[in-house]
N, C-alpha and C positions, 0 to 999 in steps of 0.2 A: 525535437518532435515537430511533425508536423501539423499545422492547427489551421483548418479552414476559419473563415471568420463566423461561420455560422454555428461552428461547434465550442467556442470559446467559452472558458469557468468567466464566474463575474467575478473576483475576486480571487487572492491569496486564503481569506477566510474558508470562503468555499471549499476549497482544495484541499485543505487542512482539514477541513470537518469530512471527507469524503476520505483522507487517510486514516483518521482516525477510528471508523465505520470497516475499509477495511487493509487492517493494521499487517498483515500475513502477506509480506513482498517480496520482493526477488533483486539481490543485492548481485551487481554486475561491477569487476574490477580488472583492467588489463593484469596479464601475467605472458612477458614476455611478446607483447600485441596482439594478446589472445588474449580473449574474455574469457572471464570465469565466474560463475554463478552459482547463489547459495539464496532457498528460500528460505525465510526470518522473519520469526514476529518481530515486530516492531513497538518502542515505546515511541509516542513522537510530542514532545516538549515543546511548547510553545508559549510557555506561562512569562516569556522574557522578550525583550525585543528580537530574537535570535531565536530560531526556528532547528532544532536538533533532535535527529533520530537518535534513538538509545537500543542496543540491542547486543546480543554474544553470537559469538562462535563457537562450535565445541574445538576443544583445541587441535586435535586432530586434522580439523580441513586446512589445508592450505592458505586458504583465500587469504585469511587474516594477517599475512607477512607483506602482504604487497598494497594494502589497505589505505597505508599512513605514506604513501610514496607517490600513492594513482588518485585521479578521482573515482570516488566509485558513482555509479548511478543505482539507484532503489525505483524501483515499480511496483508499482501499486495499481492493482488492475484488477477486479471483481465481477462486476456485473455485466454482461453480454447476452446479445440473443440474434439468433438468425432471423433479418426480415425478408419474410416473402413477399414477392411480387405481386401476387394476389390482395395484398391490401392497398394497391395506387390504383388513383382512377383511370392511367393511361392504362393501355394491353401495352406500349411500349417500353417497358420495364423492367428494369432486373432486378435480382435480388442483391443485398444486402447485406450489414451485420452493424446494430447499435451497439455501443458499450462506452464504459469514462475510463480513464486511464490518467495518471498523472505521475511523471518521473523529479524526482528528484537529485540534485545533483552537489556532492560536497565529498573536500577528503576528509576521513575519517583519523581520528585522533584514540591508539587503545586504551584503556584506564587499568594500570598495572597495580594498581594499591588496593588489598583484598580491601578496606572500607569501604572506598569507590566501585568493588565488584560487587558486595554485598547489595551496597545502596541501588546499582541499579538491577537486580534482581527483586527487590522489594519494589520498583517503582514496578518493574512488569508483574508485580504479584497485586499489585493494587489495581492495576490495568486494567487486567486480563480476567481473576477472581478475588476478590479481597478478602474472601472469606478463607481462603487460605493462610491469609499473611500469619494468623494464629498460630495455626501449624505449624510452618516453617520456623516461627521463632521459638517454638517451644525444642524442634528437635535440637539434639546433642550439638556442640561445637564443632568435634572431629568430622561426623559428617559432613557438617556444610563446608568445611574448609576442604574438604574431599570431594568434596563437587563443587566449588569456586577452583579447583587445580585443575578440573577439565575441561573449564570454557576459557574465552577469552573474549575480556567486554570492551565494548567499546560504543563512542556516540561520533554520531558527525554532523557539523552546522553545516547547513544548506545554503548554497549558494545561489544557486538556480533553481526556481522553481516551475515545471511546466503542467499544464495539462489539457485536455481535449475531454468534453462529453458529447458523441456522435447518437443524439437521439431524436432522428428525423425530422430536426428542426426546419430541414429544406424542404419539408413538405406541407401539404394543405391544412387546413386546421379536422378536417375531413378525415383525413389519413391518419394523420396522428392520431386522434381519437380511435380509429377503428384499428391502430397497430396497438396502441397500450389496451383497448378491449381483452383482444384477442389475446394477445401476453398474461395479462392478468388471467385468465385462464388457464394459463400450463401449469403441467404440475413441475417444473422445473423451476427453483426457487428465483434464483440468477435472472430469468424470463422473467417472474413478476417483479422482482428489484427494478429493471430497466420500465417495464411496464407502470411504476409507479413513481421513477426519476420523469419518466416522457408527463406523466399529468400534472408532475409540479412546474413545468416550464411555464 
């Protein structure tokens, strides 16, 4: 990735708490020297010195055969917004686009032992809604073993981790102010996300 020094996360922490925020990524894996791509929630583990996404496949897709052989990279990329030129004080000025983005990079390892597939279905049901986790343990055994046969789960420790938040940090303290204003006004959610990362700088 590439990463001006002005848009640099201040930490590993940081980047972790901005996946976990938003966990819904885009898993990239050579096949054949061609990428392939699957959007996945994501658990993402970090309760250990070792840093590991947790998530399935349905079995069906592809992807999952070439997983444990490639690196894959996971994106993670949420909040954007188009900045107009109308909010710099030069006229000499173009437009724009803020957003945070941070890729991850590890092989992935699948977990073939239904306990291990169950376990991490419960980690995304405590995730994601916990109120569900009831549910799920109350229905029948054959079901779930029926739907543990058409996924395929798997985690991968992260090797590399990168990312970039572009949120006009190379601007005046003027500008900034008057682009997260004006953000914070849209009724576009993603616009005010960015709009309210630019006032925590």
């Amino acid at each position: 990735m590439y990463i001006p020094n002005h848009f640099q996360f201040q930490d590993n922490g940081e980047k972790i708490a901005f996946m976990k925020r938003y966990s819904f990524a885009t898993i990239v894996t050579t096949k054949d020297n061609l990428p392939i791509a699957t959007q996945l929630p994501f658990f993402i583990d970090d309760r250990s010195d070792k840093l590991v996404l947790i998530s399935h496949f349905a079995k069906a897709n592809e992807q999952h055969k070439y997983i444990e052989d490639n690196i894959s990279l996971v994106i993670f990329s949420e909040p954007h917004a188009y900045i107009s030129p109308a909010n710099y004080n030069k006229r000499e000025s173009v437009p724009t686009w803020d957003y945070i983005a941070v890729h991850a990079y590890g092989k992935a390892k699948i977990l073939e032992d239904e306990v291990a597939k169950e376990a991490v279905l419960e980690q995304m049901i405590l995730f994601y809604e916990e109120d569900y986790l009831q549910q799920w343990v109350s229905l029948n055994d054959r079901f779930k073993k029926g739907m543990m046969k058409g996924i395929v789960a798997f985690e991968i420790e992260i090797t590399d981790l990168q990312g970039q938040k572009k949120l006009s940090q190379n601007k005046t303290e003027t500008e900034k102010h008057r682009i997260a204003e004006n953000l914070s006004k849209s009724k576009n959610m993603a616009e005010r996300d960015i709009a309210d990362y630019i006032k925590k700088l």
